[in-house]
C-alpha positions, 0 to 999 in steps of 0.5 A, spaced: 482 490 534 479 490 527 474 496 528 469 495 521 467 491 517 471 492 510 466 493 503 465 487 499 469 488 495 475 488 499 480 482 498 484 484 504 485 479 511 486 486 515 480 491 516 478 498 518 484 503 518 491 502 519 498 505 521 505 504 518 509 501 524 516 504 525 520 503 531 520 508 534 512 507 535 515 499 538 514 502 545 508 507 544 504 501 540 506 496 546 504 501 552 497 503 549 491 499 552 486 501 547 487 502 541 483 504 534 488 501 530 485 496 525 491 493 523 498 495 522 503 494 516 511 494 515 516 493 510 518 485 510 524 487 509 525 490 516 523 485 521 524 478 518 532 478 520 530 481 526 532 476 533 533 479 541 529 484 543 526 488 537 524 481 535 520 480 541 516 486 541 515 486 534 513 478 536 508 481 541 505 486 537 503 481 530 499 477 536 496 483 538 494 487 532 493 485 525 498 485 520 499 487 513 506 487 510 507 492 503 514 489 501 521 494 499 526 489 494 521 484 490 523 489 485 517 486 479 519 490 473 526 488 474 531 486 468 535 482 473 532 475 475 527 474 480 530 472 487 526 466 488 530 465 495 528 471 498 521 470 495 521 463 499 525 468 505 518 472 505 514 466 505 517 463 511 515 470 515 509 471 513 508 464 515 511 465 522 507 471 523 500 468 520 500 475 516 495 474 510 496 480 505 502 481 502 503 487 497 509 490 493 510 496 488 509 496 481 516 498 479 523 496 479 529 498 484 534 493 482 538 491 476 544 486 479 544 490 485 539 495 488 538 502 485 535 504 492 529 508 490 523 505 486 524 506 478 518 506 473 516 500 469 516 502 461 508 503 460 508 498 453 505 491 452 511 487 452 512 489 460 505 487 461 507 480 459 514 480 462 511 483 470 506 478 470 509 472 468 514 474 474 508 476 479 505 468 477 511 466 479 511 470 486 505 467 488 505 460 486 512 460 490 509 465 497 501 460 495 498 468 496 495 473 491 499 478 492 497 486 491 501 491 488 502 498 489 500 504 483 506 508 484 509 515 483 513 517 479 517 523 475 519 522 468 515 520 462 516 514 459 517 511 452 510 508 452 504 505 447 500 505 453 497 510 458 499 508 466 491 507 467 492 501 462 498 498 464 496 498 470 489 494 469 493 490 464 498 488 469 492 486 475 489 482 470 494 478 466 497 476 473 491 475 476 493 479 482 490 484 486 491 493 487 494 497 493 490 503 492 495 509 493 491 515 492 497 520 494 500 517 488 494 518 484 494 526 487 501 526 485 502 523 478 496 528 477 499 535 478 506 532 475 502 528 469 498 533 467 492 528 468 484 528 472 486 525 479 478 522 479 478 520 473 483 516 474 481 513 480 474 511 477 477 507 471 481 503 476 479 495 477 475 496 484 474 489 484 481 487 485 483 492 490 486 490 497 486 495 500 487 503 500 494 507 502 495 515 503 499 519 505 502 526 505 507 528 500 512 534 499 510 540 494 517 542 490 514 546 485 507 549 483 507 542 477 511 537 481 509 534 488 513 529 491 511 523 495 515 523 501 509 520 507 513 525 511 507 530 513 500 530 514 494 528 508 491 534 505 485 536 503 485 534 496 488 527 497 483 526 503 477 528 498 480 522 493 479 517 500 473 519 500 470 519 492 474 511 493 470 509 498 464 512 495 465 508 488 468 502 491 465 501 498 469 502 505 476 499 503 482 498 509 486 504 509 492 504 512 497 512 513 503 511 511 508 516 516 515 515 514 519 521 515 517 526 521 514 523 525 510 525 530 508 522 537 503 516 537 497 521 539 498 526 533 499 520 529 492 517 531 488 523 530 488 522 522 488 515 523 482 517 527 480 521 520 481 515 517 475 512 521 471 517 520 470 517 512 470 510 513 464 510 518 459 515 514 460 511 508 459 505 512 451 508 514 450 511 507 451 504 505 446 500 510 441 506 509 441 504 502 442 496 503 436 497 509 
């Protein structure tokens, strides 16, 4: 169902604009017809332990749609010792499923036993070498690339670098590529203190993936929250907009995790997606003709 062709700098096997798969969308997804849907994305986690009924219509999708997956417990910054059988668990999933693209966060969530929310990984020399020495060994053992996410965070580190240098470091002393995440860049720059499209541009364009945004909760006047739990505004619409101008038409994927609304409502900024992407799209054919 892939829609349009993704910018060449893109690494991703899925295309166009995508949606968060939850299950209460199962029965929606699996009644529509027709679809604008490029792909879909889900947590590993979530499904591959999944047998009977659930797993049958989750089966009967990822033969419909193309998948992406965006992983929850890697946990590459953790102090604790790699999981290598659930890396192996993971593996043996997306082998099943034929999903190319598996992507995770730039954080850690445990230490012995999961934390259960992602923590930030110190922005220091020494964490650049220790996460992509554990990202090498993740790919070697899933024989895929792996993508990570620039995440959100909310205190400020012990750090020798800034986040835009660490993250940079990382990508390139693992050799993996980037999950674009542009709420996460709107929101670490009211809660940082930082210029969101500066930011942007001094990220790897060549290695990304693929792009994620998403709504977020407004605490305060200097605190977001990233919750994916209400609709994009306008400022992180913009943000998609100046990412596509920069680095060509990349799949995007909406992340809905919380509230959420019926399929329909969903699908119109899915719809949103697909119209940016469109005008990039004919803006660079009229250059390129």
């Amino acid at each position: 169902m892939r829609q349009l062709t993704p910018g060449p700098q893109s690494r991703a096997a899925v295309s166009g604009a995508g949606l968060g798969l939850r299950r209460s969308l199962l029965a929606p997804l699996t009644e529509r017809t027709q679809s604008a849907l490029g792909f879909l994305e889900v947590a590993p986690e979530n499904w591959m332990r999944i047998g009977g009924r659930l797993g049958r219509a989750f089966r009967a999708l990822t033969e419909r749609y193309a998948f992406a997956t965006h992983g929850l417990s890697l946990s590459i910054g953790s102090p604790a010792p790699l999981d290598e059988a659930f890396v192996l668990e993971i593996k043996q999933f997306l082998d099943r499923h034929g999903i190319a693209d598996y992507t995770e966060h730039l954080t850690y969530c445990s230490d012995h036993g999961h934390l259960y929310d992602l923590m930030p990984i110190p922005f220091t020399a020494e964490a650049v070498e220790y996460v992509a020495a554990r990202v090498r060994r993740v790919q070697d053992l899933l024989q895929r690339r792996i993508a990570l996410e620039n995440a959100s965070y909310y205190l400020t580190l012990a750090t020798d670098m800034t986040e835009l240098e660490f993250i940079r470091a990382v990508v390139e002393r693992a050799d993996c590529d980037l999950l674009l995440d542009v709420n996460n860049i709107y929101v670490n720059s009211i809660n940082h203190g930082y210029d969101a499209a500066a930011f942007l541009d001094g990220l790897p364009g060549e290695r990304i993936r693929y792009v994620h945004i998403a709504g977020h909760y407004v605490e305060a006047e200097d605190l977001r929250v990233d919750t994916h739990g209400s609709d994009v505004i306008d400022p992180v619409w913009a943000l998609l907009d100046r990412a596509y101008a920069r680095f060509g038409v990349l799949p995007t994927l909406l992340e809905r995790d919380f509230n959420i609304p019926p399929l329909p409502d969903l699908m119109r900024e899915v719809e949103q997606i697909r119209t940016i992407q469109a005008r990039h799209a004919a803006i660079a054919r009229a250059v390129d003709g």
